[in-house]
N, C-alpha and C positions, 0 to 999 in steps of 0.2 A: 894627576892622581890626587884624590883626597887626604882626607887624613886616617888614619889606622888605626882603631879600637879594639882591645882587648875587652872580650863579653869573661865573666865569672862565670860562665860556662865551662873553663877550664878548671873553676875547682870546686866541678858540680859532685865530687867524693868527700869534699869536704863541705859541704850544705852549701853552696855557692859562696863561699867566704867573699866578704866586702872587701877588709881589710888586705889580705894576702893577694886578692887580686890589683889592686890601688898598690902595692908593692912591686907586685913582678911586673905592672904595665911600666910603672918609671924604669924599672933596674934595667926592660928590655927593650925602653925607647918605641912603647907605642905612645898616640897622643893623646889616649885618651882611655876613658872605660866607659865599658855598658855593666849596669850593676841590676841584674834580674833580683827585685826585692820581692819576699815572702814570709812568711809569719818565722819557719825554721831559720835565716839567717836572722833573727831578732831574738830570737829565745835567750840570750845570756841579755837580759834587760836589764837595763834601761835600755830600754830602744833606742831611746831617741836619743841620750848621751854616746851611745855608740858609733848611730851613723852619722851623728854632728862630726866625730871623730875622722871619718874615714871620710865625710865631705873635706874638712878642713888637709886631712893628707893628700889627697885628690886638688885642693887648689896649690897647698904648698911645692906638689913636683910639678906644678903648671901643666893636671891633666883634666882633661876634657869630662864631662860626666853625660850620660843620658842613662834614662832609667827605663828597663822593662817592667811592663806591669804582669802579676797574674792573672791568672783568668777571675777571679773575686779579688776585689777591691774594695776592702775594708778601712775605716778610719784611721787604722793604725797604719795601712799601708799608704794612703797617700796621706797622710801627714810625715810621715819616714821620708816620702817621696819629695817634697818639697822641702826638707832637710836637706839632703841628700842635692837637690841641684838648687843652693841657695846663693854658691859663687857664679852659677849661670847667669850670661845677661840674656838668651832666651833660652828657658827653662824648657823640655823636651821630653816626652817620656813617649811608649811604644806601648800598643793593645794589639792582638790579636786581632781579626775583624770577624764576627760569625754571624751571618746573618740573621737579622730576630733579634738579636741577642746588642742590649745596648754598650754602645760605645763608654769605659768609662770618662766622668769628668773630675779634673782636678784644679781646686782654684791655683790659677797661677800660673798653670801649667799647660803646653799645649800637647795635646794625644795625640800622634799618630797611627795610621792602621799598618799591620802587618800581613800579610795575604798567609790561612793559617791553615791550610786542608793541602793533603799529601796529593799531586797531578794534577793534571791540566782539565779543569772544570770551566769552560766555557762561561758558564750560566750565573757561577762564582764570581770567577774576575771581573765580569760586564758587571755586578754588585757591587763587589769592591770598588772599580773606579770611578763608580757614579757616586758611591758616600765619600770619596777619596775628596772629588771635584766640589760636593756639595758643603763637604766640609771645610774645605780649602786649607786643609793641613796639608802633611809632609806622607809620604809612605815609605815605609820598610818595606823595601822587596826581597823577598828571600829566595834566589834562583835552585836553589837544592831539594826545593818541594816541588817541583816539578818535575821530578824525579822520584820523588818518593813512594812512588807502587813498581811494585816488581815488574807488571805489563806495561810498559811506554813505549808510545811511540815519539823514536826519539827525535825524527826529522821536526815532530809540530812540537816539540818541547822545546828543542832550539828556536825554531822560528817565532814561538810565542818568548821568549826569554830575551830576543831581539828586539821584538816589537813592544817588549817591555824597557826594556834599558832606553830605546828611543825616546820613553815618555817620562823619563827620571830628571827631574831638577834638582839645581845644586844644593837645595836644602833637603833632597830625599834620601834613605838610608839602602846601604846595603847588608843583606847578611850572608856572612858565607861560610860554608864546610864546602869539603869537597867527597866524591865516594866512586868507590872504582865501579861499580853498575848500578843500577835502579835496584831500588826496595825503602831504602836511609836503615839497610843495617848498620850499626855504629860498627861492626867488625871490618866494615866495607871503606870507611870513611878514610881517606887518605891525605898528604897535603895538598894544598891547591896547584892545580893544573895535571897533577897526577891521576885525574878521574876524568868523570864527565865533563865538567866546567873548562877541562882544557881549551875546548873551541871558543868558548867564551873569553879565556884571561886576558886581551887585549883590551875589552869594552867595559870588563870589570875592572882591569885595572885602570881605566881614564875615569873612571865615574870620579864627579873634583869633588862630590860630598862626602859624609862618613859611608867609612866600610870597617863593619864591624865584624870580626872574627871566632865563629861558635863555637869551637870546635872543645870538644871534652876533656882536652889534655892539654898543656900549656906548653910543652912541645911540638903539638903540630900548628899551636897559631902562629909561634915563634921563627918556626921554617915555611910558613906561606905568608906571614909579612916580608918576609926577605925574599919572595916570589914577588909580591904585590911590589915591591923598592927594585928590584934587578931591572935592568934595560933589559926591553923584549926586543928579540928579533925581527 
C-alpha cells in the first residue's frame, strides 16, 4: 500500500480550510494532504502569507502536499500553488481533464489529469489516456465516477475499473469515496468497502502510490484509512 492522503474535502463546510485540514491530517496520522485551492479559501488575504503558512505546517509535521486545481486557474491560484508545494522535491498538482478544454500549466509544477465526467464513457477515457500518454504525467484515477449515474451497468464498471488499476504506476494517484449504490448522492456515500468499491478494496488498497481520501466529513476518511491499514482477508 501507499501512502494515505487526507483531501480538504473534509472541511468542504468550512470553504475547504488549508489550515485545519494540515492539522487533523498530522493529529490522525495521514501522510499527507491534498489541499483543493480556490479563490474562497484565500479571501482572509494575504494569500500568499497564509498559505506560506500552512505550506511551512505541512513540512513541519512531515506531511506530504499535492495540490488540486479548479477548473479556472488564475494567477493568484497558481502562484498559491507553488507556495503551497515549495518543500516538494517533485512539486504535483491535479486538473480535471475535459476535453477541448486546455490543460492548465504551472511553472514548476507538474499537472496531472483527473478522469472528471460521472460513468463509463468509452470515447472519454480512450481521450484521457492518449493526453495521459502524450503528456507523460501522472493520473488521478478516481474509481467512484464510474459509478456516478443512477443507470450502471455495474459488471462493465467493474471490469473497466480493473482494467484501469492494471494501468496505474506508482507515481499515479487515487481518489476515493465510497457510496452504497450508483447516482454519487453524497446521502449515499459510506466508508470504504461498505458500498460499491468493496470488490475493489484489495487492488485499491495495494495501489504503492498516493491514495487520496475525498470524502466530505473527516469521520468517514478517518474510518476508511483504518480500512485502507487493516490486514484483508
Amino acid at each position: 500500500m501507499g501512502q494515505i492522503y487526507l483531501a480538504n474535502a473534509a472541511f468542504k463546510a468550512a470553504g475547504y480550510d488549508l489550515g485545519a485540514t494540515v492539522k487533523a491530517a498530522a493529529r490522525e496520522g495521514f501522510a499527507g494532504v491534498q489541499l483543493y485551492v480556490n479563490e474562497t479559501n484565500q479571501d482572509d488575504l494575504p494569500a500568499i502569507r497564509r498559505v506560506e503558512q500552512v505550506a511551512r505546517a505541512a513540512h513541519d509535521a512531515s506531511l506530504g502536499v499535492i495540490v488540486h486545481l479548479p477548473r479556472v486557474v488564475t494567477e493568484a491560484i497558481a502562484e498559491a500553488t507553488r507556495v503551497l508545494l515549495r518543500f516538494e522535491s517533485s512539486p504535483r498538482a491535479i486538473a480535471h481533464y475535459e476535453p477541448g478544454r486546455p490543460v492548465p500549466e504551472i511553472e514548476g509544477v507538474q499537472v496531472g489529469l483527473e478522469n472528471a465526467i460521472q460513468g463509463l464513457d468509452p470515447q472519454y477515457y480512450e481521450q484521457l489516456i492518449a493526453e495521459w500518454n502524450a503528456r507523460a504525467t501522472f493520473l488521478a484515477f478516481d474509481p467512484p465516477r464510474l459509478f456516478g449515474r443512477r443507470r450502471v451497468d455495474l459488471a462493465s464498471a467493474y471490469s473497466f475499473a480493473e482494467q484501469m488499476l492494471d494501468e496505474l504506476r506508482p507515481d499515479d494517484v487515487l481518489h476515493l469515496i465510497d457510496q452504497r449504490r450508483p447516482g454519487g448522492r453524497r446521502a449515499d456515500w459510506c466508508v470504504l468497502g461498505r458500498g460499491l468499491l468493496a470488490p475493489l478494496l484489495p487492488r485499491l488498497a495495494a495501489h504503492p502510490g498516493l491514495i487520496v481520501l475525498e470524502f466530505e466529513t473527516l469521520g468517514q476518511s478517518v474510518a476508511s484509512k483504518a480500512v485502507l491499514e487493516a490486514p484483508l482477508a
